[in-house]
TILO-452930 format. One record per residue: residue number from 1; chain; y, x, z of N, C-alpha, C in turn. Coordinates in pm, 1 decimal. Atoms other than C-alpha are relative to their C-alpha. Layout:
<atoms>
ATOM   nr  kette       n.v       n.u       n.w      ca.v      ca.u      ca.w       c.v       c.u       c.w
ATOM  NUM      A         Y         X         Z         Y         X         Z         Y         X         Z
...
</atoms>
This chain:
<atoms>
ATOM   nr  kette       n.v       n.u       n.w      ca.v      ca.u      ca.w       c.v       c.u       c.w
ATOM    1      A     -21.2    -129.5      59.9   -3050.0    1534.4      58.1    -126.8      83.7       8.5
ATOM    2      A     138.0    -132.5     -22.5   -3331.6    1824.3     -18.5      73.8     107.9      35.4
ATOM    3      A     -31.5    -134.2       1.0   -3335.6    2145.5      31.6     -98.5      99.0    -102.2
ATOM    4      A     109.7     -61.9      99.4   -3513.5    2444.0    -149.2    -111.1      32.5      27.8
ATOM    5      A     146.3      -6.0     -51.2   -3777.1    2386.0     100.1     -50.6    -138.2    -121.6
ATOM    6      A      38.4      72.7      61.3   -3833.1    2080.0     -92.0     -61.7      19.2    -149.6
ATOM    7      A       9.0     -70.0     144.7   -3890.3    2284.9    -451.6    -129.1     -13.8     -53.8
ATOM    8      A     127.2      -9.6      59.3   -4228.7    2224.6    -650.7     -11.7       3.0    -172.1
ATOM    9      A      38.0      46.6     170.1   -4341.0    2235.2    -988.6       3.3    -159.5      -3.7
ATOM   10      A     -45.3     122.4       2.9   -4230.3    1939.4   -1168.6      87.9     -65.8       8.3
ATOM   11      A     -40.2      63.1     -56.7   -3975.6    1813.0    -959.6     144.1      65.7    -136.5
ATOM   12      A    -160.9       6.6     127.0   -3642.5    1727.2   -1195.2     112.2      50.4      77.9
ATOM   13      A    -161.4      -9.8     -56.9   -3301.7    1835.1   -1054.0     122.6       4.3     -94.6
ATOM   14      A    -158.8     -31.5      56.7   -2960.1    1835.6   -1129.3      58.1     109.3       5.6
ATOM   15      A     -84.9    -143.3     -64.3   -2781.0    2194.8   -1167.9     132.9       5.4    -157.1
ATOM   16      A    -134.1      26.7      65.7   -2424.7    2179.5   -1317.6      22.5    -115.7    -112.0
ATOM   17      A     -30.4     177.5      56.1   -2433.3    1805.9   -1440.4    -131.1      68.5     -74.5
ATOM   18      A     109.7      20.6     131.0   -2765.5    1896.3   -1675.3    -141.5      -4.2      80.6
ATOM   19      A     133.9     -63.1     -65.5   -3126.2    1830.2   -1574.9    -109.6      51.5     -35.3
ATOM   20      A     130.1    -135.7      17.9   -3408.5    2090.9   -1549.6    -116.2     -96.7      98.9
ATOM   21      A      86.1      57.8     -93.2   -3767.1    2043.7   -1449.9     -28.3     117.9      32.0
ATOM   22      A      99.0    -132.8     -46.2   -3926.3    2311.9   -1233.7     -97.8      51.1     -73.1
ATOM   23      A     124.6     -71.7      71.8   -4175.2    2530.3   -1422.4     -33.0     109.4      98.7
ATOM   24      A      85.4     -35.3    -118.6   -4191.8    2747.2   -1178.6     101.5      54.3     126.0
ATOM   25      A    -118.5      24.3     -91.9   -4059.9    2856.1    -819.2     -59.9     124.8     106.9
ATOM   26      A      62.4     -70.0     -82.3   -4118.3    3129.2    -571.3     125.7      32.8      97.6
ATOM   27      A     -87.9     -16.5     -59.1   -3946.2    3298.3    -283.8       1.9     184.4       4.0
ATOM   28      A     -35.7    -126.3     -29.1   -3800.9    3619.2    -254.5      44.5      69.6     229.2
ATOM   29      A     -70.3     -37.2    -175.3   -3767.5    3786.7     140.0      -5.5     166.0      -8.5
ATOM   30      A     -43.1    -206.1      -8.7   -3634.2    4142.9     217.8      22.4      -3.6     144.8
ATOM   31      A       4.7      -5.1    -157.1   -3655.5    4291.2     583.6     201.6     -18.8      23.3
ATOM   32      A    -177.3     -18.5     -81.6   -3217.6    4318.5     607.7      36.1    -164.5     -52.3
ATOM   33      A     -71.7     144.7      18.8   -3131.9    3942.5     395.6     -65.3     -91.9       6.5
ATOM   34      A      14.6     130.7      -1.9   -3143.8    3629.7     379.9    -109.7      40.4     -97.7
ATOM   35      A     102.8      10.5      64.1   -3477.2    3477.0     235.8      52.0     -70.8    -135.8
ATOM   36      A     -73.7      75.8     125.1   -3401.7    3377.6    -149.8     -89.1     -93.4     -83.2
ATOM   37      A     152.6      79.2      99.3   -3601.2    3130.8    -360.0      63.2     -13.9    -161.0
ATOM   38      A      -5.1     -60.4     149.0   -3584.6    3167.4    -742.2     -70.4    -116.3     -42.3
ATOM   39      A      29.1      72.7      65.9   -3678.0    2886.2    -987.2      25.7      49.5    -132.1
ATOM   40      A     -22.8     -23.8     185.5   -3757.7    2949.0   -1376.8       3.6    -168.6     -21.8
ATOM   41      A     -59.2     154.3      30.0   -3598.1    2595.9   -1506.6     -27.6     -55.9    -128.7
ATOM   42      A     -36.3      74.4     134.3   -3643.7    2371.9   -1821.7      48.4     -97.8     -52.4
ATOM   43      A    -112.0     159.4      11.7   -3381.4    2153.1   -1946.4     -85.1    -109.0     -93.8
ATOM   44      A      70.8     120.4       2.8   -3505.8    1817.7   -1967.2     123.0     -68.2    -112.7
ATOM   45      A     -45.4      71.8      85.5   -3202.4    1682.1   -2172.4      70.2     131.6     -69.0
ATOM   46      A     -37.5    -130.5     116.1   -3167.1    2020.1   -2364.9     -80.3      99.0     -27.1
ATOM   47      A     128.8     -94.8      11.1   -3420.2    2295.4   -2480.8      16.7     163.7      71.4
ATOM   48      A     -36.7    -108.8     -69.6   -3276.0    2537.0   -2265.3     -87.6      66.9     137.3
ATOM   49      A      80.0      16.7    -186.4   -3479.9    2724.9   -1948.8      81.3     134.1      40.8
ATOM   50      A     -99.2     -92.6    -142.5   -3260.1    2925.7   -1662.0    -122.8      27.6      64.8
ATOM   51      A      42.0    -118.7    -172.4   -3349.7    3132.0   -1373.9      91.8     -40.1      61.1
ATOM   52      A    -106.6     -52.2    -111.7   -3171.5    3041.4   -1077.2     -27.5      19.6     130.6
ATOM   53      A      52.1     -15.6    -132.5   -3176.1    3124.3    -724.8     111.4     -12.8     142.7
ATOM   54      A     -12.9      14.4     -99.4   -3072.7    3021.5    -391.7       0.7      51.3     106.4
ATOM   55      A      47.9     -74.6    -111.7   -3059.0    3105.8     -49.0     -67.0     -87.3      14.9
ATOM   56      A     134.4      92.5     -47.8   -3354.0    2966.1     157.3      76.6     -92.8      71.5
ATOM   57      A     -79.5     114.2     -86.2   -3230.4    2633.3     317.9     123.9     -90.3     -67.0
ATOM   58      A    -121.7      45.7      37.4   -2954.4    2557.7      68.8     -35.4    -138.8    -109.2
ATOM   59      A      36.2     133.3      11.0   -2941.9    2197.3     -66.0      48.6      13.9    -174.8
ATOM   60      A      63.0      31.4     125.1   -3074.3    2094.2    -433.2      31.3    -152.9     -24.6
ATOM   61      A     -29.3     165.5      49.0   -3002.2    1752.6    -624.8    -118.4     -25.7     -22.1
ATOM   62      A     106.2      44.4      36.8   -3323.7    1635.2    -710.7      63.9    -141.3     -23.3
ATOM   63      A     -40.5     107.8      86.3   -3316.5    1320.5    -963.4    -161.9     -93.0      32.7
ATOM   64      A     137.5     116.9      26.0   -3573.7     985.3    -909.0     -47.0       0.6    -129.3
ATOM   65      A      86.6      22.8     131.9   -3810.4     971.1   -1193.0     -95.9     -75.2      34.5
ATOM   66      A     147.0     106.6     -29.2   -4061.3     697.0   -1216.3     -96.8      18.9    -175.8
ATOM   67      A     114.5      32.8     102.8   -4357.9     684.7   -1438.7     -73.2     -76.9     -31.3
ATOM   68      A      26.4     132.9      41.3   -4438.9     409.9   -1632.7     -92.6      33.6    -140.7
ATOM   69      A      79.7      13.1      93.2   -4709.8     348.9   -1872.5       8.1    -100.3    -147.2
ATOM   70      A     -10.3      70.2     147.6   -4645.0     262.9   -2229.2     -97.4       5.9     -92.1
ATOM   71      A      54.0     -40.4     115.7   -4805.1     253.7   -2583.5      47.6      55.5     -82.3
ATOM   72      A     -83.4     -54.0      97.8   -4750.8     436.4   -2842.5     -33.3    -129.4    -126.1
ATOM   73      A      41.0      81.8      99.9   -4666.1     187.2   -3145.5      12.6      55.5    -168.1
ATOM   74      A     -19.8     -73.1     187.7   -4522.0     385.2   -3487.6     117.9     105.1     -13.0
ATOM   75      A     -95.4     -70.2      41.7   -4311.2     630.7   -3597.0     139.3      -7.3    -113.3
ATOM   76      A    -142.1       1.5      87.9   -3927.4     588.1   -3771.3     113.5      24.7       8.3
ATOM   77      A     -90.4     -89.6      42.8   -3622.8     696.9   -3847.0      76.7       2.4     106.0
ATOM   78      A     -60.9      -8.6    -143.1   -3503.6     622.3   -3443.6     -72.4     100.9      76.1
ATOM   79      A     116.9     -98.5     -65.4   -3810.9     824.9   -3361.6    -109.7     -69.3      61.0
ATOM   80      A     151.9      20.6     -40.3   -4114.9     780.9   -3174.4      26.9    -159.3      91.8
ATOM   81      A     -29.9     111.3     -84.3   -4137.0     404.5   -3033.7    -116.8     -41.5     125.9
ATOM   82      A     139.9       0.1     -82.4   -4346.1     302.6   -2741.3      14.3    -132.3      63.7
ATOM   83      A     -33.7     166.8     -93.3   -4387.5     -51.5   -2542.8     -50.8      27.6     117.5
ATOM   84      A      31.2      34.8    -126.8   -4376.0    -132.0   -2218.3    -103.5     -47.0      37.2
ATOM   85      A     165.4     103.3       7.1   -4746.6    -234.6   -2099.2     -11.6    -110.9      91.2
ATOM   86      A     -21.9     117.6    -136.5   -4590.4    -479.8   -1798.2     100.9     -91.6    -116.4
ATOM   87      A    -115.8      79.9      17.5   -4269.6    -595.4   -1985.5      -8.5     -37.3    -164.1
ATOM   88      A      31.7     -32.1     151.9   -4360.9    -529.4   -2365.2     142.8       4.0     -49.8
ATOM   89      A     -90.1     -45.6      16.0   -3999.9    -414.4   -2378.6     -46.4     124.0     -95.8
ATOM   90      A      26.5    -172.5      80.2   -3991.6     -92.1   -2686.3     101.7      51.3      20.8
ATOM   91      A    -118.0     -56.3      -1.1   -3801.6     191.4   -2646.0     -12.3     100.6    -121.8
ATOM   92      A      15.0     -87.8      43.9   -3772.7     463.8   -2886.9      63.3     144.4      49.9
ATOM   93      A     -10.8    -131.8     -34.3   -3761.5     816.5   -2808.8     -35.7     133.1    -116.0
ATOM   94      A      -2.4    -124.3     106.0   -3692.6    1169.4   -2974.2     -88.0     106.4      16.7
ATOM   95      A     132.8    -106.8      -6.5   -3964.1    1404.7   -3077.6      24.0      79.3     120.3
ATOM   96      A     -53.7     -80.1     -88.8   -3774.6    1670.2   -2853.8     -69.0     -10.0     102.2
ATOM   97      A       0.4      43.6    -146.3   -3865.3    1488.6   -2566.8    -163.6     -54.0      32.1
ATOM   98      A     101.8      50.5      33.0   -4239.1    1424.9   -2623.0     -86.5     175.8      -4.3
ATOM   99      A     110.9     -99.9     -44.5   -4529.1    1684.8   -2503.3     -56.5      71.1    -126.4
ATOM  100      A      53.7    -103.5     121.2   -4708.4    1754.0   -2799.5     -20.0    -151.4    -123.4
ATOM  101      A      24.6     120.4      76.9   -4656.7    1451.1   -3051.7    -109.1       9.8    -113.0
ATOM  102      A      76.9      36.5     112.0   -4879.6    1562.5   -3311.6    -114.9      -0.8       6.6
ATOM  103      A     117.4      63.9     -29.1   -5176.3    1403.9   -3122.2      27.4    -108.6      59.9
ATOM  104      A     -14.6     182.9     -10.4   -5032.8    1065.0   -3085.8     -11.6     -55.6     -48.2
ATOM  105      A      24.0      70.7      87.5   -5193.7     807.2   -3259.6      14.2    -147.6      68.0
ATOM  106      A     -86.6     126.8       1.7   -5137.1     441.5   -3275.3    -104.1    -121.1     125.5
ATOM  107      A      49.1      50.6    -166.3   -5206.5     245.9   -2946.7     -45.0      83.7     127.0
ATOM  108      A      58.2     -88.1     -74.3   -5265.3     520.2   -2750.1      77.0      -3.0     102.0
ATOM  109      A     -68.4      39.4    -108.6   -5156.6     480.4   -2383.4      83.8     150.2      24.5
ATOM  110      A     -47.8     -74.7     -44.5   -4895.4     726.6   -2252.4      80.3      26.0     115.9
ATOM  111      A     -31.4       2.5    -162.4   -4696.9     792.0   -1922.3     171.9      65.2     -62.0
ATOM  112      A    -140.4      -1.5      31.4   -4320.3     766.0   -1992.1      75.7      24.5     110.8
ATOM  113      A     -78.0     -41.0    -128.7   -4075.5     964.1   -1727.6     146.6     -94.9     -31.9
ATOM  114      A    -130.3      84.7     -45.6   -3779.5     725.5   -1639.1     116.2      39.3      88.8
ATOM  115      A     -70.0       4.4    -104.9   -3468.8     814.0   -1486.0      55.4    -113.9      64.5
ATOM  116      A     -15.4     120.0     -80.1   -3418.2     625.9   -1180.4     122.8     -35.1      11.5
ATOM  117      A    -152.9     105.5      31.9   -3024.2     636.6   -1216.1      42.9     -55.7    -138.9
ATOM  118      A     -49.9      63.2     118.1   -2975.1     595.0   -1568.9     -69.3     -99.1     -85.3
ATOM  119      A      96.1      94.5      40.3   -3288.2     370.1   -1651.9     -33.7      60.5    -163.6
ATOM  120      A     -20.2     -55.1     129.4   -3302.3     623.8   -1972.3    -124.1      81.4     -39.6
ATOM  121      A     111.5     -61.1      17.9   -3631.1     807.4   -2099.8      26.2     116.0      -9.9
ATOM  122      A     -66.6    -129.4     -31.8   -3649.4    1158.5   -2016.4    -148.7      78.7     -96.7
ATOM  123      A     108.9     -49.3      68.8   -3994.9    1273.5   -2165.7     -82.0    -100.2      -2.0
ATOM  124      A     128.3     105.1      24.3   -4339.5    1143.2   -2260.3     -97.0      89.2      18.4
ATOM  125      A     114.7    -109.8     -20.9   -4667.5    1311.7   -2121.9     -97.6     -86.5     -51.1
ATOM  126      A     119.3      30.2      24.3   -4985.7    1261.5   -2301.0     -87.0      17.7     126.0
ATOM  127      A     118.4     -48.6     -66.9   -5295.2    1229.3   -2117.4     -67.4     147.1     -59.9
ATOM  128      A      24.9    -117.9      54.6   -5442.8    1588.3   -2084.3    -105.6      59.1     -75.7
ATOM  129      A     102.0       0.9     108.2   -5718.8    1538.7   -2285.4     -36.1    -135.1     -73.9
ATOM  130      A      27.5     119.1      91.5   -5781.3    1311.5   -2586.3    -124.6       5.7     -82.5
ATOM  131      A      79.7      -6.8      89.5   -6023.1    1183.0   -2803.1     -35.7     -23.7    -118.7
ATOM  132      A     -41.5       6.0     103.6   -5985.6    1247.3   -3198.8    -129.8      10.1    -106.1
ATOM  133      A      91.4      18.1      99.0   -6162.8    1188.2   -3488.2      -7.4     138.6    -107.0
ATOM  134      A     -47.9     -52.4      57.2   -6203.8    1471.0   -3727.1     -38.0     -52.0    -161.6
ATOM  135      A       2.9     125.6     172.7   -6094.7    1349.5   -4117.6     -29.4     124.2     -73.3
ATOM  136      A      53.8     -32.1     122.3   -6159.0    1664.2   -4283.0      -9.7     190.2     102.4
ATOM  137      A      55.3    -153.1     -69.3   -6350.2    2041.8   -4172.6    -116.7      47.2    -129.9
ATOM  138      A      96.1     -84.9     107.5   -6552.4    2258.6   -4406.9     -79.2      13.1      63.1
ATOM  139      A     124.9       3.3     -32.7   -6919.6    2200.5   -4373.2     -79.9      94.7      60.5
ATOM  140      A      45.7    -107.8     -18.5   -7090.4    2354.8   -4106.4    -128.5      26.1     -41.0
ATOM  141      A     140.0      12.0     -16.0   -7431.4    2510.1   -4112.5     -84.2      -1.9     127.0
ATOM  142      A      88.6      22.3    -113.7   -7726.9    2468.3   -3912.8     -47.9     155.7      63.5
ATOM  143      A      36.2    -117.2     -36.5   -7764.9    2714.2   -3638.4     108.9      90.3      47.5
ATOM  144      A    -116.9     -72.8     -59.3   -7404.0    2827.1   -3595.5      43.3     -71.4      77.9
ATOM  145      A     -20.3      51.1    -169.4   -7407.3    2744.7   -3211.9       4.5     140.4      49.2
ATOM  146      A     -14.4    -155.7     -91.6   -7448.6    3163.7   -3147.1     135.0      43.8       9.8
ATOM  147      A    -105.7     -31.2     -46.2   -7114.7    3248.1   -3145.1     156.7     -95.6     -32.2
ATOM  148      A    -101.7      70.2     -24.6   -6782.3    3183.8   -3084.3     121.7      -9.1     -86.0
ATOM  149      A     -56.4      17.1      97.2   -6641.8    3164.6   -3417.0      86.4    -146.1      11.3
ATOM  150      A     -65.7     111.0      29.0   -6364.4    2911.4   -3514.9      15.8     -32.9    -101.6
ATOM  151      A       9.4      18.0     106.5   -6323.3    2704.7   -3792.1     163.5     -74.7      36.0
ATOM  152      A     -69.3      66.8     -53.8   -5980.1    2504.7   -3871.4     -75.2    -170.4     -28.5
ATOM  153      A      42.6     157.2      57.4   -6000.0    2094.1   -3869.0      94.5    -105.5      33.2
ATOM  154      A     -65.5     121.7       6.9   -5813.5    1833.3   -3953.6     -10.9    -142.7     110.7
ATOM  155      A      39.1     102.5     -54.2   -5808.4    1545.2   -3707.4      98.4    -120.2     -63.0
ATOM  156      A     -11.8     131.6     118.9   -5734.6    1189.3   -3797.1     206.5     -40.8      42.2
ATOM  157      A    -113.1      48.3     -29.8   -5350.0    1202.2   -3614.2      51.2     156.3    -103.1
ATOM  158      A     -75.0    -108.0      50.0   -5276.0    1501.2   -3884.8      18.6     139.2      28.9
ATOM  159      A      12.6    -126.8     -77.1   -5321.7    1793.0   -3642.6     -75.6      69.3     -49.5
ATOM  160      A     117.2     -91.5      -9.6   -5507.1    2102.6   -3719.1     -57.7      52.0     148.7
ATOM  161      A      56.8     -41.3    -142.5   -5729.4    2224.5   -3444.0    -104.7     130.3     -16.6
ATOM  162      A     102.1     -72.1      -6.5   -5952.0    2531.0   -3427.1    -135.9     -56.5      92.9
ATOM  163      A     152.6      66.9     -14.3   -6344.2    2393.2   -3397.2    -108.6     111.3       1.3
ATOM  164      A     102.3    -100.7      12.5   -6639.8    2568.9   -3346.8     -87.6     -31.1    -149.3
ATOM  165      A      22.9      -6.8     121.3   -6823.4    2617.3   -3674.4    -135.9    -141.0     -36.7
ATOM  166      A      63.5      95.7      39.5   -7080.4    2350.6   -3616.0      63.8    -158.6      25.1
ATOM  167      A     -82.8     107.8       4.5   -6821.8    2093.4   -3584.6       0.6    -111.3    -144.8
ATOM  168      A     -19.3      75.4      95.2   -6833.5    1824.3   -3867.0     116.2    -110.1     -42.5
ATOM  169      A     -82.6     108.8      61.4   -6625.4    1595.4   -4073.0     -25.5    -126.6     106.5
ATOM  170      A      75.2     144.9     -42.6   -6663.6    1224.9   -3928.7     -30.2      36.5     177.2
ATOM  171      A      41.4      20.7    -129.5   -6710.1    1363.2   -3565.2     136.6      -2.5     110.6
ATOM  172      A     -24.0      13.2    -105.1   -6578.0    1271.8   -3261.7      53.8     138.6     139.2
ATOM  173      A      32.9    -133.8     -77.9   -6411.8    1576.9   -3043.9     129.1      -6.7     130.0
ATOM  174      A     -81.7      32.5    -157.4   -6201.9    1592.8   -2689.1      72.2     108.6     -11.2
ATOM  175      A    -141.8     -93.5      -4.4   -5871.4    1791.5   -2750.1      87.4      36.1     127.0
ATOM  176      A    -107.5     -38.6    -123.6   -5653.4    1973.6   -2470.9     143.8     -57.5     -47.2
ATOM  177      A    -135.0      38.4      67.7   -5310.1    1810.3   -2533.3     100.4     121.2      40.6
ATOM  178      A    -109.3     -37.1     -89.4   -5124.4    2062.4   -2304.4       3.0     164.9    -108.6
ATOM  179      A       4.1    -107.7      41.6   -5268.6    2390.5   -2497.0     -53.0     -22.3    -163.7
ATOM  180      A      54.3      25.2     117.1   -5390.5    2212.8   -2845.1    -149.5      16.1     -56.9
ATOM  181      A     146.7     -68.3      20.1   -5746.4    2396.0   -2793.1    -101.9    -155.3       9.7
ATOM  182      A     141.0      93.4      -9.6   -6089.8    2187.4   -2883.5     -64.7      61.9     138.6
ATOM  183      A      49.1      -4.0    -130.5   -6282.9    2124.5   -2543.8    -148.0     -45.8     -23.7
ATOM  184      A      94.9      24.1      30.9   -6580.6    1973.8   -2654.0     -29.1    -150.5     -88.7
ATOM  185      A      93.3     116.7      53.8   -6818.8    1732.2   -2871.5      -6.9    -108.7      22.2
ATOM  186      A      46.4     102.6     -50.8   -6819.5    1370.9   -2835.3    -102.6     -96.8     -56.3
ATOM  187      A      95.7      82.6      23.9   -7113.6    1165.2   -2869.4      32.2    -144.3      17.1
ATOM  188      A    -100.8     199.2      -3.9   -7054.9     754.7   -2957.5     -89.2     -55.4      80.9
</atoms>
């Protein structure tokens, strides 16, 4: 059993048969009561996020999740499919449940959350930075490196991205998956 000493970002639980992941968690203390701890929640098998709160010491379900490394292989009408990289078992999974899909392109490794009782896919986290091709950006000029202007740009998985203005067609650039922002330039 946990308790709500046990509480972190991340960690999955169970609260009235549905599960939430921690987003975030703090504690409340007042000089006359009990110490309280407070969690902002996000449902993991629903798009829902709670507030709830506890007394300090009082016992939490927490759910096994394992993380397993798949591929991504194609997109269809079951949804997003991915293979196993030990078992080459595919599963498919629903956009819903997938970080930011519209920088997943085809073989691209990903980290698949597993529940440990139901053997059932619960999300899919990209790595937090990728590296994309861009297929189409309006030509920069030479010399716009002084400021911090943005341009938009197409990358090659369909995404728009805001680029800095000397960004080109045909180049190479390292995307944040978590916030969508360009991070920098890549050289081949």
């Amino acid at each position: 059993m946990a308790t709500t000493a046990d509480m972190r970002s991340g960690l999955i639980i169970k609260v009235d048969g549905n599960l939430y992941s921690v987003v975030e968690f703090g504690q409340n203390k007042t000089a006359r009561a009990a110490a309280k701890v407070w969690a902002k929640l996000k449902g993991v098998d629903n798009s829902r996020t709670i507030e709830v709160t506890w007394n300090s010491g009082e016992v939490i379900f927490p759910v096994r999740v394992e993380k397993k490394p798949f591929q991504y292989l194609y997109k269809d009408d079951t949804g997003y499919n991915f293979m196993d990289n030990e078992t080459f078992e595919q599963i498919a999974v629903q956009e819903n449940l997938i970080d930011a899909p519209q920088f997943l392109k085809d073989g691209q490794e990903v980290s698949v959350l597993i529940n440990g009782e139901t053997e059932q896919p619960m999300g899919v986290e990209l790595p937090d930075k990728i590296v994309l091709l861009v297929t189409y950006s309006e030509p920069g000029v030479k010399g716009d490196t002084a400021t911090r202007t943005l341009k938009p740009a197409t990358v090659e998985t369909g995404a728009t991205v805001n680029v800095p203005l000397f960004v080109n067609e045909g180049e190479l650039i390292r995307v944040n998956t978590k916030t969508g922002d360009y991070v920098e330039r890549v050289k081949e």
